[in-house]
C-alpha positions in Angstrom: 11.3 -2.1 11.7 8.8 -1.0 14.3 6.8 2.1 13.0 7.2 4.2 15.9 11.1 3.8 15.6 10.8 4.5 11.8 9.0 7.8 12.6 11.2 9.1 15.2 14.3 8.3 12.7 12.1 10.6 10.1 11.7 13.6 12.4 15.2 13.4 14.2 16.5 13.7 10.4 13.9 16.7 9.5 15.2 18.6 12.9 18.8 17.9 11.7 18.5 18.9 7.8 15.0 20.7 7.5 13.2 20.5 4.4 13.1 23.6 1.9 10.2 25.8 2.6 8.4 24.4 -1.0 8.7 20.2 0.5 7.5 21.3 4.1 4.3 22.8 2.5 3.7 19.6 0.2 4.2 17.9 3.7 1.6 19.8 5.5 -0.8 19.6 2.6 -0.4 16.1 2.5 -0.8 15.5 6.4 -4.3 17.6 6.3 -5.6 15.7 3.2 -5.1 12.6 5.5 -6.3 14.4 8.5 -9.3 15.9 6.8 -10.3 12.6 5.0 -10.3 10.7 8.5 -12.7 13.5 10.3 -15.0 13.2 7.1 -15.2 9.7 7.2 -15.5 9.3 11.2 -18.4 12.1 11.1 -20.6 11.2 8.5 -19.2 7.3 7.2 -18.1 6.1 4.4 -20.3 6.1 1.2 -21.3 3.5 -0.1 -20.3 4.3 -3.7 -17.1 4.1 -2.9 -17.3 1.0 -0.9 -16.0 -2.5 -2.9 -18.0 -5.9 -2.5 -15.5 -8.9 -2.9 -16.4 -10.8 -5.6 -15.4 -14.3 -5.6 -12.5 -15.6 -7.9 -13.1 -17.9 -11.2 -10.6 -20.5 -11.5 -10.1 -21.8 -14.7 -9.9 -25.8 -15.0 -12.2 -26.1 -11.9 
C-alpha cells in the first residue's frame, strides 16, 4: 500500500475515534524525538561514532 494512502487511513481513524489524552502525548513525544533527531543531524551531521563501516562477509568453505 502506498504510504501516503496508509497515512491518510491513520489520521481519518484518529479524527473518527481520538486517542486517550495519555497515547496522544506518547504520540507527540514520539513525533518530536523524530523531528528533533532530523534538525540535529541536518545542522551539525552525523557523528562519526555512530557511523557503521561495512565489513565484508567470511564465507566458510571458500
Amino acid at each position: 500500500m502506498d504510504p501516503l494512502t496508509r497515512l491518510l487511513f491513520f489520521l481519518s481513524r484518529l479524527v473518527r475515534r481520538p486517542p486517550s489524552r495519555r497515547v496522544a502525548m506518547v504520540m507527540l513525544a514520539a513525533l518530536a524525538l523524530a523531528v528533533g533527531l532530523v534538525l540535529v543531524e541536518r545542522l551539525w551531521g552525523w557523528p562519526a561514532a555512530l557511523t557503521t563501516e561495512r565489513v565484508p562477509i567470511r564465507r566458510l568453505g571458500g
